[in-house]
MIVEX-807750 format. One record per atom (N, C-alpha, C): atom name; x, y, z. Coordinates in steps of 0.1 Angstrom, whole numbers. Each point is the difference from the previous one (the first is absolute). Example, Ala and Ser with C-alpha at 12.3 -4.5 7.8 and 13.67 -1.06 7.14 Angstrom:
BEGIN
NODE/atome/c1/c2/c3
NODE/N/132/-57/78 $
NODE/CA/-9/12/0 $
NODE/C/9/12/0 $
NODE/N/-4/11/-7 $
NODE/CA/9/11/0 $
NODE/C/-8/11/8 $
//
This chain:
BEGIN
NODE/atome/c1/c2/c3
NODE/N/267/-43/-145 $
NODE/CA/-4/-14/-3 $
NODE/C/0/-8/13 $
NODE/N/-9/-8/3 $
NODE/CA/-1/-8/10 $
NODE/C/7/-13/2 $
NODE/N/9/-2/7 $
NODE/CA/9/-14/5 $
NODE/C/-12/-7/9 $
NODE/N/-7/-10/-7 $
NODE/CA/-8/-7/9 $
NODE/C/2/-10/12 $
NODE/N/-5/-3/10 $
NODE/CA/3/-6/12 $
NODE/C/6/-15/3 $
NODE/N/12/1/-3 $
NODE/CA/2/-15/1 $
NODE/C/8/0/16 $
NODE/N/2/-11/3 $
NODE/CA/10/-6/15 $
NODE/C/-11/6/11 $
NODE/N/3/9/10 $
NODE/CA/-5/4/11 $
NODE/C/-17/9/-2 $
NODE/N/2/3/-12 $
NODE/CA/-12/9/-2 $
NODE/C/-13/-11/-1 $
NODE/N/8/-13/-6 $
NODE/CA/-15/-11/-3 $
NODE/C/0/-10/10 $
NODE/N/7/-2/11 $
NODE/CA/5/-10/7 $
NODE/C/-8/0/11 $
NODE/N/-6/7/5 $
NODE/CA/-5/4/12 $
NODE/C/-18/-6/0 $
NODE/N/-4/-4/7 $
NODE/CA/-14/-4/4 $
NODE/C/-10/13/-1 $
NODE/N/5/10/3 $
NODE/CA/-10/8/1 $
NODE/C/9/14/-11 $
NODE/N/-6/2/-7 $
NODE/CA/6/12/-7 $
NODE/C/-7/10/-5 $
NODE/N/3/11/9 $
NODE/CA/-10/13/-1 $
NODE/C/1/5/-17 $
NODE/N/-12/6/-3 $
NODE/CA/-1/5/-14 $
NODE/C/13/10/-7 $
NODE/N/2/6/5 $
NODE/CA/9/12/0 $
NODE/C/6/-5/-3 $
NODE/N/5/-11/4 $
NODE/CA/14/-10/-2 $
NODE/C/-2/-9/-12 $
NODE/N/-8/-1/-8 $
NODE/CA/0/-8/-11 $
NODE/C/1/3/-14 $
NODE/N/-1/-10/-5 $
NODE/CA/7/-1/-17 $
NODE/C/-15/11/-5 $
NODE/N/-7/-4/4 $
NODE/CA/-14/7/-7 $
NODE/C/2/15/3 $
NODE/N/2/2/14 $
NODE/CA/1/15/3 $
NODE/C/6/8/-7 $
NODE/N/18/-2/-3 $
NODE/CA/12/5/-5 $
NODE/C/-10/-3/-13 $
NODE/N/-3/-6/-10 $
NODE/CA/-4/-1/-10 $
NODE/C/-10/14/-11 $
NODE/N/-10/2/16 $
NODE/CA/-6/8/-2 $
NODE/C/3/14/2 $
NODE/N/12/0/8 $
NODE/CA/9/14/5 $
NODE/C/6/2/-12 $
NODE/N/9/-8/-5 $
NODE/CA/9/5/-12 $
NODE/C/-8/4/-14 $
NODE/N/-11/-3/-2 $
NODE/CA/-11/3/-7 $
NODE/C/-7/14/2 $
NODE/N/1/5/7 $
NODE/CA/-3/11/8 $
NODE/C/11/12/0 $
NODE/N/11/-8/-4 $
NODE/CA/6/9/-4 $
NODE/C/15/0/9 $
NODE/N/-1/-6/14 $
NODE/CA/9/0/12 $
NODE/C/13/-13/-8 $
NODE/N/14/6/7 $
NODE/CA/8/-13/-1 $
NODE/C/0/-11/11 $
NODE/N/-2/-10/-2 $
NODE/CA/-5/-9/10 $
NODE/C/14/-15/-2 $
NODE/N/2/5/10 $
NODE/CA/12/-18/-1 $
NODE/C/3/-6/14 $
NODE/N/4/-13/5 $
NODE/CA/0/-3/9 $
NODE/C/16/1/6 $
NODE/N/2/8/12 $
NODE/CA/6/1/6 $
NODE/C/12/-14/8 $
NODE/N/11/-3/-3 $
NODE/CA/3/-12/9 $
NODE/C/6/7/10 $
NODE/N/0/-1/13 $
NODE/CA/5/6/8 $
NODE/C/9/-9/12 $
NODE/N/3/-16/-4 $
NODE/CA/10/-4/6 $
NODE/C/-6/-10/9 $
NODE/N/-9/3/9 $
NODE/CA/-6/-6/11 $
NODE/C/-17/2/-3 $
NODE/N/-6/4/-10 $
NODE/CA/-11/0/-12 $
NODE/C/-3/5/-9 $
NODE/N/-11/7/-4 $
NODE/CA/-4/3/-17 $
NODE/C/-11/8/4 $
NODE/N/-1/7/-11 $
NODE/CA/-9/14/1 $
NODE/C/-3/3/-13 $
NODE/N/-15/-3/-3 $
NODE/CA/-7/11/-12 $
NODE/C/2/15/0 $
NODE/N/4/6/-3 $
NODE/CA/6/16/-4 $
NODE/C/-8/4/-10 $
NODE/N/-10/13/4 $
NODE/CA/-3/6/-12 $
NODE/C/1/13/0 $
NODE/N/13/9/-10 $
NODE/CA/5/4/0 $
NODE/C/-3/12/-9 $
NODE/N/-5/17/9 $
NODE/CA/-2/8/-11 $
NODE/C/7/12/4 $
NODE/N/9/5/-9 $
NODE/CA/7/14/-1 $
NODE/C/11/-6/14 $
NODE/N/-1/9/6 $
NODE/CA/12/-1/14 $
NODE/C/-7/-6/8 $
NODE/N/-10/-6/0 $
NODE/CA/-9/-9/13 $
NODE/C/2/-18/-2 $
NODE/N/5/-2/8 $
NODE/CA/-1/-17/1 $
NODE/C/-13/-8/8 $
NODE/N/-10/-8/-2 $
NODE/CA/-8/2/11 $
NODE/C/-4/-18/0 $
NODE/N/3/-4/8 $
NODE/CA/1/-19/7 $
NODE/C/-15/3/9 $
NODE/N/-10/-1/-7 $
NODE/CA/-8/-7/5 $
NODE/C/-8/-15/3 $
NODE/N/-1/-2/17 $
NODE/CA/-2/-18/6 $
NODE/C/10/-5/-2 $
NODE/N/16/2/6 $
NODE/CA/11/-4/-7 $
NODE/C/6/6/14 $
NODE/N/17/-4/-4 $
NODE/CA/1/-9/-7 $
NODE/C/-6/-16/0 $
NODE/N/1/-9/-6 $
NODE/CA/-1/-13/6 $
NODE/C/17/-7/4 $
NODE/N/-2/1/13 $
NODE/CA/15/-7/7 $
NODE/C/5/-12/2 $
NODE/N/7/-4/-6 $
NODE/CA/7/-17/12 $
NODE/C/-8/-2/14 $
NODE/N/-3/-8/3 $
NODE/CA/2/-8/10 $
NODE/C/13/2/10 $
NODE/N/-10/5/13 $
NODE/CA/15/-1/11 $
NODE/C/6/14/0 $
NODE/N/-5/8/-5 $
NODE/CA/11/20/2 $
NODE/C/-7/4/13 $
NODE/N/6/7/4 $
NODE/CA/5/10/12 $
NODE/C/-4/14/-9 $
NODE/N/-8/10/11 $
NODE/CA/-5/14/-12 $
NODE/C/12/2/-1 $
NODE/N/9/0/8 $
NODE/CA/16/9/-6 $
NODE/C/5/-3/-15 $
NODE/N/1/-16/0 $
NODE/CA/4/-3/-16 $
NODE/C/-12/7/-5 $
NODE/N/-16/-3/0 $
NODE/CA/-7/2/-11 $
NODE/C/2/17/1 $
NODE/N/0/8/5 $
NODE/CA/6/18/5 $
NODE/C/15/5/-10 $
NODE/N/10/-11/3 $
NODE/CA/11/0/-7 $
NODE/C/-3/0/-17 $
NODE/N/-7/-13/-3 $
NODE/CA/-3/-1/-17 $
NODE/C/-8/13/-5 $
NODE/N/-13/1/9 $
NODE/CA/-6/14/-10 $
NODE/C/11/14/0 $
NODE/N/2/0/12 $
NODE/CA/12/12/0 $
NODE/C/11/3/-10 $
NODE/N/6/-18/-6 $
NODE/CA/11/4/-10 $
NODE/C/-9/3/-13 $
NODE/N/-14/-7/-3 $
NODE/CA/-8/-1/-9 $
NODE/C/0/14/-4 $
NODE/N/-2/11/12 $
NODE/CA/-2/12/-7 $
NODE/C/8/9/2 $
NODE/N/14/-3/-5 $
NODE/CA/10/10/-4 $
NODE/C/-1/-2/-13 $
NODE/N/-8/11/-7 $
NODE/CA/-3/0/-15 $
NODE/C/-2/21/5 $
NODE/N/1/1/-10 $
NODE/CA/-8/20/1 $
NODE/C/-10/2/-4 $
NODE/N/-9/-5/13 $
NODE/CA/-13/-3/0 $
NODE/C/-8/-2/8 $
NODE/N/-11/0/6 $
NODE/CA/-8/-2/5 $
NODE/C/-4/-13/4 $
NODE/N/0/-10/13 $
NODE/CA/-5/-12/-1 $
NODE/C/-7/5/8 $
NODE/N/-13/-12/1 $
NODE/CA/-13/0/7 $
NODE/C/-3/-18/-1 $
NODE/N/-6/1/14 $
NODE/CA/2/-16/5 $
NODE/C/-12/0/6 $
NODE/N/-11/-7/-2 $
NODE/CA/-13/-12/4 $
NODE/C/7/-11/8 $
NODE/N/5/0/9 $
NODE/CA/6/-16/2 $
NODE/C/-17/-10/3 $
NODE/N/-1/-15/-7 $
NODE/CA/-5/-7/10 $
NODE/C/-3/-2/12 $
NODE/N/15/1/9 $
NODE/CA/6/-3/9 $
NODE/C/0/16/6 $
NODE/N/-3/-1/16 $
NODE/CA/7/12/4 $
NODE/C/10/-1/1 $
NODE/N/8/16/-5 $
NODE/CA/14/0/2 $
NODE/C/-1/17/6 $
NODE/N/10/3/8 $
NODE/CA/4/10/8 $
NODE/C/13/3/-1 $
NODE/N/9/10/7 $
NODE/CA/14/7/0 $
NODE/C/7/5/-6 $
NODE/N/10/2/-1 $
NODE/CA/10/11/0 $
NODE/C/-4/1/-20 $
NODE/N/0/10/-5 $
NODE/CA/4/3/-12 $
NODE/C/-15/-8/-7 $
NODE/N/-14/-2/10 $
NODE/CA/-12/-4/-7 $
NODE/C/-11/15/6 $
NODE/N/-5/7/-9 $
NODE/CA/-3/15/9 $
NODE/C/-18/-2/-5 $
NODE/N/-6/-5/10 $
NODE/CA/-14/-2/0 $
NODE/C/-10/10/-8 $
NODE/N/-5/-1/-12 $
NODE/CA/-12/10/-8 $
NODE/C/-15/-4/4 $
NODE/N/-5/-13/1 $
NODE/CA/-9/-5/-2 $
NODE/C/-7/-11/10 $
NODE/N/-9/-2/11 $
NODE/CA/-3/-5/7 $
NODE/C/-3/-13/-4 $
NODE/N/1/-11/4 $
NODE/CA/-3/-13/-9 $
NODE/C/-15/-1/0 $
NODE/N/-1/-11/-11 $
NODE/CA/-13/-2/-9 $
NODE/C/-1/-14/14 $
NODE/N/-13/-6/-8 $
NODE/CA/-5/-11/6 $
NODE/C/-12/-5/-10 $
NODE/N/7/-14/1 $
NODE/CA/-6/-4/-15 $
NODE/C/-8/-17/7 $
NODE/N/-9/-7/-8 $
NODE/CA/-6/-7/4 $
NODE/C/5/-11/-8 $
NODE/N/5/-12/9 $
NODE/CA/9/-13/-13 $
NODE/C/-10/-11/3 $
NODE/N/-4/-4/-8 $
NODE/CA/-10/-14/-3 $
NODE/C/6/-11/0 $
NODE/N/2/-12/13 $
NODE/CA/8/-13/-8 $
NODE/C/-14/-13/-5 $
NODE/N/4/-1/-12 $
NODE/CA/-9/-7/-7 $
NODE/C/2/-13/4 $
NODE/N/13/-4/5 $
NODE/CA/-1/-16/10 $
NODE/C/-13/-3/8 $
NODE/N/-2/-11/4 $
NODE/CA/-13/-3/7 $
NODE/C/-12/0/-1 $
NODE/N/-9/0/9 $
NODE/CA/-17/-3/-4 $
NODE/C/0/16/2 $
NODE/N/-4/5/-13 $
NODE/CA/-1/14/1 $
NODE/C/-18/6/3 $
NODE/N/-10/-8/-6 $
NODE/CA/-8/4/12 $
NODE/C/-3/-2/13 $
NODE/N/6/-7/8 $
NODE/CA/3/-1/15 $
NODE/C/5/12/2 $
NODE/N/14/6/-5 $
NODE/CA/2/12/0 $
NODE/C/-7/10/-2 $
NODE/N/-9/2/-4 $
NODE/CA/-7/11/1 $
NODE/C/-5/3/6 $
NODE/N/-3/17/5 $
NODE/CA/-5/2/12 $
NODE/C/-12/1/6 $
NODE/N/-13/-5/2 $
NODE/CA/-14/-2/2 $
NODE/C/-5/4/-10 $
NODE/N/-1/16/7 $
NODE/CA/-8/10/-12 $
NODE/C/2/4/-16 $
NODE/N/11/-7/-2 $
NODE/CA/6/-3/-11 $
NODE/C/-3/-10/-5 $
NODE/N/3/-15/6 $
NODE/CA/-6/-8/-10 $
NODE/C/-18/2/-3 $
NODE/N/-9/6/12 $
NODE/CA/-10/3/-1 $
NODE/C/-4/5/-14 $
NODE/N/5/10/-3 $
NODE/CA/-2/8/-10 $
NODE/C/7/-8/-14 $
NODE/N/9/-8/5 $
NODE/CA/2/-8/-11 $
NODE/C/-15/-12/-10 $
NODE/N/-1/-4/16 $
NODE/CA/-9/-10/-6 $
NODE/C/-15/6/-5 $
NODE/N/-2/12/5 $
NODE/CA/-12/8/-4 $
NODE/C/2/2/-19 $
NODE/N/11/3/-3 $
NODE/CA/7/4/-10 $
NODE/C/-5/-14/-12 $
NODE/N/7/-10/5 $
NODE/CA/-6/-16/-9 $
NODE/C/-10/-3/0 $
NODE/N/-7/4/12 $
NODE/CA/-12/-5/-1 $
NODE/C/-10/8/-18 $
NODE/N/7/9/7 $
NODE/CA/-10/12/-14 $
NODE/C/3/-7/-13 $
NODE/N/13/-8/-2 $
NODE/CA/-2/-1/-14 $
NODE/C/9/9/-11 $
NODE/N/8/6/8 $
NODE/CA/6/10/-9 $
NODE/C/9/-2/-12 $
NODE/N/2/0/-12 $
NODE/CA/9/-4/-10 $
NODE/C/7/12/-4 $
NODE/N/13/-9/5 $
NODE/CA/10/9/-2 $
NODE/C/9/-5/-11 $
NODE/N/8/13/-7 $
NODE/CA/6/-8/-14 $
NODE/C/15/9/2 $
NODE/N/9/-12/-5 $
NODE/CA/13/1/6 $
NODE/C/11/2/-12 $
NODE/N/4/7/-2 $
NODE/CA/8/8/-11 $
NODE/C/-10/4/-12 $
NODE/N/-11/5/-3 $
NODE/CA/0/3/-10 $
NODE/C/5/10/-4 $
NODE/N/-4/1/-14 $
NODE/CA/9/12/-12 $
NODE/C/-10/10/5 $
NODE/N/16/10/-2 $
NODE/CA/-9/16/7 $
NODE/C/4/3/10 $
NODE/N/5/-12/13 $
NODE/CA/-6/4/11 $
NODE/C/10/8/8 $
NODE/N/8/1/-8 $
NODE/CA/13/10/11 $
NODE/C/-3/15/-8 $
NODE/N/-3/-1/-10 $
NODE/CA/-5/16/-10 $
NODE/C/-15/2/14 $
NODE/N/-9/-5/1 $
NODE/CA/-10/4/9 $
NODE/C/1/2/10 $
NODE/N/6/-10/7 $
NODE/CA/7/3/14 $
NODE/C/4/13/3 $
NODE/N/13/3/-6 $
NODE/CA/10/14/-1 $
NODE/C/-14/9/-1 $
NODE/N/-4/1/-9 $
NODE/CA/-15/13/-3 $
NODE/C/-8/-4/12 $
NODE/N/-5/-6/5 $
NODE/CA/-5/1/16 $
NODE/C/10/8/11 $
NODE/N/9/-9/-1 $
NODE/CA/7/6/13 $
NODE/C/2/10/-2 $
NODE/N/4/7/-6 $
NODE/CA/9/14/-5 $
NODE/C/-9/9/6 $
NODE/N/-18/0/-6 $
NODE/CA/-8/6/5 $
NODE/C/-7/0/20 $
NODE/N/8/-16/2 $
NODE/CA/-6/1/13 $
NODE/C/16/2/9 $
NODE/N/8/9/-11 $
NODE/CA/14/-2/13 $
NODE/C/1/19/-3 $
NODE/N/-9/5/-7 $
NODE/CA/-4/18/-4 $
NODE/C/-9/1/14 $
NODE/N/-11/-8/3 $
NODE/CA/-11/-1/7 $
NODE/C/3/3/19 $
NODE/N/11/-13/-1 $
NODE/CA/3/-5/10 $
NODE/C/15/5/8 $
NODE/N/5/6/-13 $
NODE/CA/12/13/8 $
NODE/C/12/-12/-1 $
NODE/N/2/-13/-3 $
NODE/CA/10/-7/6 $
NODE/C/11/-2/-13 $
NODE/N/13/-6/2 $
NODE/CA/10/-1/-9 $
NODE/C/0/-12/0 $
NODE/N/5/-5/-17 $
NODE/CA/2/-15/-5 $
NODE/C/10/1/-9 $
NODE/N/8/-6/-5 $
NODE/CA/12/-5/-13 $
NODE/C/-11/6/-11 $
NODE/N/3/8/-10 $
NODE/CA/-2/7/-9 $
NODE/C/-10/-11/-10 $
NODE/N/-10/2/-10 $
NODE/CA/-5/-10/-12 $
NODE/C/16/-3/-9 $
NODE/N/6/10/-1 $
NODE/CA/11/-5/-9 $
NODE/C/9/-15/8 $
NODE/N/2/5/10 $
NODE/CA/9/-14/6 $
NODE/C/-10/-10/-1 $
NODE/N/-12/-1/2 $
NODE/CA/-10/-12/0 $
NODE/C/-2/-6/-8 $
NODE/N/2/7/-17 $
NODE/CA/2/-5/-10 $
NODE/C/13/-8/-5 $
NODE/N/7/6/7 $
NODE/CA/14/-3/-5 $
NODE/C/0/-12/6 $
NODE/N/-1/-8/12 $
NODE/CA/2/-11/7 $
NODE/C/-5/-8/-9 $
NODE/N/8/-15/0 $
NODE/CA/-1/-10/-10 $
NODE/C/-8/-7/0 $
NODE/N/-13/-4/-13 $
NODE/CA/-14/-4/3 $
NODE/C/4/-14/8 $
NODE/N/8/-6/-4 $
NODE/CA/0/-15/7 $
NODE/C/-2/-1/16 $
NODE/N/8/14/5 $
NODE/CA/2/2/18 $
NODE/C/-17/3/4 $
NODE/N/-8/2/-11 $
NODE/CA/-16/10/9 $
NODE/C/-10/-12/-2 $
NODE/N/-6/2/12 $
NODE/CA/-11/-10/-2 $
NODE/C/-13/12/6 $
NODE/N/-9/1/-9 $
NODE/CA/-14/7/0 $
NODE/C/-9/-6/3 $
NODE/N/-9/6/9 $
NODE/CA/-18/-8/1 $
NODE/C/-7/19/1 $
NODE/N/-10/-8/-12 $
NODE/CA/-12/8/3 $
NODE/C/-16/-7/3 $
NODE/N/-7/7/8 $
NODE/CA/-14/0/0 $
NODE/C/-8/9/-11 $
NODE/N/-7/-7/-7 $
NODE/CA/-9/9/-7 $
NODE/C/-13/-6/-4 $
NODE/N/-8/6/6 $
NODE/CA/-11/-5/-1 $
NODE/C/-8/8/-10 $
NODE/N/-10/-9/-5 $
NODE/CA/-6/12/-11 $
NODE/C/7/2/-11 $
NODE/N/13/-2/0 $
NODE/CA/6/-1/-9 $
NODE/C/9/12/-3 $
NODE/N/-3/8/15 $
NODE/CA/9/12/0 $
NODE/C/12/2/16 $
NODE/N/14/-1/2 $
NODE/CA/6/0/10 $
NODE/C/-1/8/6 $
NODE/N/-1/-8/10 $
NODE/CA/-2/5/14 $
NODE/C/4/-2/13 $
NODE/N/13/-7/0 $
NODE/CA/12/-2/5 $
NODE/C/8/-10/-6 $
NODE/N/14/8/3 $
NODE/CA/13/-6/-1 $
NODE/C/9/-3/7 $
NODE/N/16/-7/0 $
NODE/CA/8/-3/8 $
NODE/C/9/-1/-9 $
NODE/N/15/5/4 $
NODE/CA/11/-8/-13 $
NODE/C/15/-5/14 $
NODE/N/1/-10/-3 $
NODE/CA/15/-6/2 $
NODE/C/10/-1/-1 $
NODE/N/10/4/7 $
NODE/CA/13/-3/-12 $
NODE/C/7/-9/12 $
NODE/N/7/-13/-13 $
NODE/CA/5/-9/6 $
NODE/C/15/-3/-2 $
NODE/N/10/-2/11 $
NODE/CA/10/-3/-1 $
NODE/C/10/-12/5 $
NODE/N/-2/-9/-3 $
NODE/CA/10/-13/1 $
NODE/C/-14/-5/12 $
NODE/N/7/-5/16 $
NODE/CA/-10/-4/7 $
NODE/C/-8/10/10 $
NODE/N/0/12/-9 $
NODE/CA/-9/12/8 $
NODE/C/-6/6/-9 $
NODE/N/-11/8/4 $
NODE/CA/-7/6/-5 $
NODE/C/-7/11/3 $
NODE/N/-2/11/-7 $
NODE/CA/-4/20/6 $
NODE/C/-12/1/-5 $
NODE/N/-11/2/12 $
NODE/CA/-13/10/-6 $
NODE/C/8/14/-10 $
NODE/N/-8/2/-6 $
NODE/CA/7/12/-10 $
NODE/C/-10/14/2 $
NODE/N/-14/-7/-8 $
NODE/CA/-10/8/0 $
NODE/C/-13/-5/-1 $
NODE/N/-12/9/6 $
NODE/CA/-11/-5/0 $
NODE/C/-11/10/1 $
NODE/N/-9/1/-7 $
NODE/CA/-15/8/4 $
NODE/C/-8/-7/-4 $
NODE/N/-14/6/4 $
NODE/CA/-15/-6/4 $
NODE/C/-9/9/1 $
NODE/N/-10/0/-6 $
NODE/CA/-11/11/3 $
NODE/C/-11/-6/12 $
NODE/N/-9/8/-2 $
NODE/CA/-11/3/17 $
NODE/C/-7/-23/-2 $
NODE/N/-3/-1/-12 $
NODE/CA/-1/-11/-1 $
NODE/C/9/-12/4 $
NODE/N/14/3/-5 $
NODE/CA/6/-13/6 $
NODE/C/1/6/16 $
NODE/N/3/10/3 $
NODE/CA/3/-3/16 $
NODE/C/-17/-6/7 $
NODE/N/-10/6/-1 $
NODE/CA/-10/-11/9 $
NODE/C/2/-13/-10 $
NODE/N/0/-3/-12 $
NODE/CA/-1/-16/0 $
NODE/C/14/-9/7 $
NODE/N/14/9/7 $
NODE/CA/9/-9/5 $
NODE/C/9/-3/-11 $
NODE/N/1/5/-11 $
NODE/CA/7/-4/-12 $
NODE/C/13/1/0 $
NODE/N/7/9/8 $
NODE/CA/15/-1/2 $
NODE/C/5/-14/10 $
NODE/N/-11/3/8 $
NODE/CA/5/-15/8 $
NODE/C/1/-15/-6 $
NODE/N/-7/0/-7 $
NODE/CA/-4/-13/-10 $
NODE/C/15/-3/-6 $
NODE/N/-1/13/-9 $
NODE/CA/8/8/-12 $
NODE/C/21/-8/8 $
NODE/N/1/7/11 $
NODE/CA/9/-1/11 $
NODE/C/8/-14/2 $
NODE/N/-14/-11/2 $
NODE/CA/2/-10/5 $
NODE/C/1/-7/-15 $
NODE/N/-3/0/-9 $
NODE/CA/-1/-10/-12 $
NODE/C/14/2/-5 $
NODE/N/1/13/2 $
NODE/CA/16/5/-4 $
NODE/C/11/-10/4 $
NODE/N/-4/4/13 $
NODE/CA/9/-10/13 $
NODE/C/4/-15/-7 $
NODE/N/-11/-1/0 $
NODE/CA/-3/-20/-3 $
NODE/C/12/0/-14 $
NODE/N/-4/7/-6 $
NODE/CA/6/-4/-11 $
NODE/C/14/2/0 $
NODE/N/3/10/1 $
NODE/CA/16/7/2 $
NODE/C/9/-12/10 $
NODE/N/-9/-5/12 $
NODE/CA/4/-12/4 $
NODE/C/5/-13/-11 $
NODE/N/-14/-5/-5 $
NODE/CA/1/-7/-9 $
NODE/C/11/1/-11 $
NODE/N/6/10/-4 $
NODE/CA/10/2/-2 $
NODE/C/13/4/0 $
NODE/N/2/-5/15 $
NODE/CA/13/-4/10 $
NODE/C/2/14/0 $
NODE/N/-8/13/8 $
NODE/CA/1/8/8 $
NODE/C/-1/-1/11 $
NODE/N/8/8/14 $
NODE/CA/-3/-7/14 $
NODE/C/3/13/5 $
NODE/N/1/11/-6 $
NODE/CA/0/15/12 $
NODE/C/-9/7/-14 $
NODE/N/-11/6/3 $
NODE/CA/-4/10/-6 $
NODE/C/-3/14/9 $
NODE/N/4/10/-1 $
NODE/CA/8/14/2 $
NODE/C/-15/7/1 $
NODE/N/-13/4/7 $
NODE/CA/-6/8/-3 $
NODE/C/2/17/-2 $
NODE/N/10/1/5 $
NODE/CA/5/17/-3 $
NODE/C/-2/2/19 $
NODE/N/6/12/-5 $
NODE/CA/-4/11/17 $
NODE/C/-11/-2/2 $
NODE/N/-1/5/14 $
NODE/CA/-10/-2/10 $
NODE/C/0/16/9 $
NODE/N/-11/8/6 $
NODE/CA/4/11/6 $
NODE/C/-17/-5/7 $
NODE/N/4/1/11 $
NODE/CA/-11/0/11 $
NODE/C/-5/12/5 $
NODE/N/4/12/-8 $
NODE/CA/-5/13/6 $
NODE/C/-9/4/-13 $
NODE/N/8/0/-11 $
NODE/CA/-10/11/-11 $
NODE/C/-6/-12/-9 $
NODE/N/2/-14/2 $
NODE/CA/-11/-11/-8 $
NODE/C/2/-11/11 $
NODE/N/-11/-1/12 $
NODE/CA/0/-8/4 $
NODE/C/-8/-14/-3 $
NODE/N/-9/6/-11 $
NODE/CA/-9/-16/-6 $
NODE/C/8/-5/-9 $
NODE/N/10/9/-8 $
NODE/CA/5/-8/-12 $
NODE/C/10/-7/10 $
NODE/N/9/6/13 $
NODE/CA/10/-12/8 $
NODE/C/-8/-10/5 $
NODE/N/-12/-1/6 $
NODE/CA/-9/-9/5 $
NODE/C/-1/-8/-12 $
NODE/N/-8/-3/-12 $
NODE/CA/-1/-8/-13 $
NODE/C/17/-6/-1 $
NODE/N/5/5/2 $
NODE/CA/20/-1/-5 $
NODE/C/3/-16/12 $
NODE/N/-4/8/9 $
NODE/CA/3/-12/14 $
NODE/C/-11/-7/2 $
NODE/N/-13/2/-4 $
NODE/CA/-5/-12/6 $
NODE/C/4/-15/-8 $
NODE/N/8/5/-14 $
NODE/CA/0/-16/-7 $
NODE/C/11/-5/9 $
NODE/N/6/4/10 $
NODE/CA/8/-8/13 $
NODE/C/14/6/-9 $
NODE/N/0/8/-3 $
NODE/CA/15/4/-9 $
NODE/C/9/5/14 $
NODE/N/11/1/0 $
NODE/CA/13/4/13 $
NODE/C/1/10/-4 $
NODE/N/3/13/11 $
NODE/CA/2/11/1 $
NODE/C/18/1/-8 $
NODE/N/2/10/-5 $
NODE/CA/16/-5/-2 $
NODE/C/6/20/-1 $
NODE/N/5/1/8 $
NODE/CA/7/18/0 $
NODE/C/15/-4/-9 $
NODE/N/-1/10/-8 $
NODE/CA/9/-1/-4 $
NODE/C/11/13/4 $
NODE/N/10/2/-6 $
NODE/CA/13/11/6 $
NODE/C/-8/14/-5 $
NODE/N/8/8/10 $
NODE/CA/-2/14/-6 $
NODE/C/9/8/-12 $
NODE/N/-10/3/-10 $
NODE/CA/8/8/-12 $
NODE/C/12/8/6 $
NODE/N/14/-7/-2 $
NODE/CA/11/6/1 $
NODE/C/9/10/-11 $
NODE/N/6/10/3 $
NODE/CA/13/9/-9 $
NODE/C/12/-11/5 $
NODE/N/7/-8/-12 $
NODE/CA/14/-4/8 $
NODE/C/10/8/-4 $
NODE/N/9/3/11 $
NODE/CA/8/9/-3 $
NODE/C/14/-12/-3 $
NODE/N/6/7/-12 $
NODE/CA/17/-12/-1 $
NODE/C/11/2/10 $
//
């Protein structure tokens, strides 16, 4: 059963997905034990299967530690007879943290400010090519996470890549997702879905066929998102990883909306 996020877990300006009431929601649904961790000097979403403990984008810390304290807390954290596995946010390094996983690099959106100024030429370029066309896009309708899932599924067979399962996608709480589709004709032909948490917010998922990519439909799709998720007092939206080697257009699209590079720690074993 899921202990949902209260004190340090919701407190924070920017709050990675992993870390949220929606995530744990959709993990314990799934079948994982999921509860938040208090660890003294902060809090940690735990989702928790057989002998594996695994704190992913976490923990979220106090203000003001030294890696030693934050090093100290995960270390007592996992004297359990078990397995911990740590995502930190934050790099963390030393004694009794034994490195698995190179860190990720994710792209963070701050929706403060004149965000088309922000944008980066050839981006807003393609933006405004996008308006000009006229495109009507429609924003949660019914269906649209059942169609979505049946796109992606088939372009993530296609495309060789890994995503959070259709079951967890379902399971996340309709109120956290916000959908846009394009369909023209009257049949979809791109999607996007959101999931939103306190004053942040996570690209989730998205496809498009040969159609929406030359009409610019994700970019449109992207930015109307933006606007609104703003409009309703969002100010970091999370577009996921970024890899400049095996998808360099999808990190180019990621950064040109002027999003900040952000590395996060390398997947750690803590030893107790």
């Amino acid at each position: 059963m899921a202990t949902m996020c209260d004190g340090p877990l919701s407190s924070l300006a920017f709050q990675p997905f992993a870390q949220s009431a929606a995530y744990g929601l959709a993990a314990a649904a799934c079948g994982a034990r999921v509860f938040t961790a208090d660890l003294g000097i902060g809090a940690a979403l735990v989702v928790e299967r057989g002998r594996l403990r695994l704190i992913s984008r976490g923990p979220l810390w106090e203000q003001g530690l030294t890696d030693g304290l934050r090093r100290q807390a995960l270390r007592r954290f996992a004297r359990w007879p078990g397995l911990t596995i740590v995502t930190p946010e934050i790099a963390l390094a030393g004694p009794g943290l034994v490195p698995l996983v190179t860190p990720m690099t994710h792209a963070v959106w701050d929706l403060g400010g004149d965000l088309r100024a922000g944008l980066d030429r050839k981006w807003r370029g393609h933006l405004t090519a996008a308006e000009r066309k006229g495109l009507a896009l429609r924003r949660d309708p019914p269906g649209a996470l059942h169609r979505l899932l049946t796109q992606e599924a088939a372009q993530r067979r296609t495309h060789g890549y890994r995503a959070l399962s259709a079951d967890f996608s379902r399971a996340l709480p309709p109120a956290a997702l916000q959908l846009w589709e394009w369909s023209p004709a009257g049949e979809v032909a791109a999607a996007m879905c959101f999931v939103r948490q306190g004053a942040s917010a996570s690209y989730h998922l998205a496809w498009g066929n040969q159609a929406a990519r030359q009409a610019g439909v994700h970019t449109l799709m992207l930015w109307q998102a933006a606007l609104t998720l703003r409009d309703q007092g969002v100010r970091w939206l999370d577009l996921g990883s970024i890899n400049t080697e095996d998808a360099p257009g999808l990190a180019r699209f990621k950064l040109g909306t002027g999003a900040a590079v952000k590395r996060l720690g390398s997947t750690l074993m803590v030893l107790p």
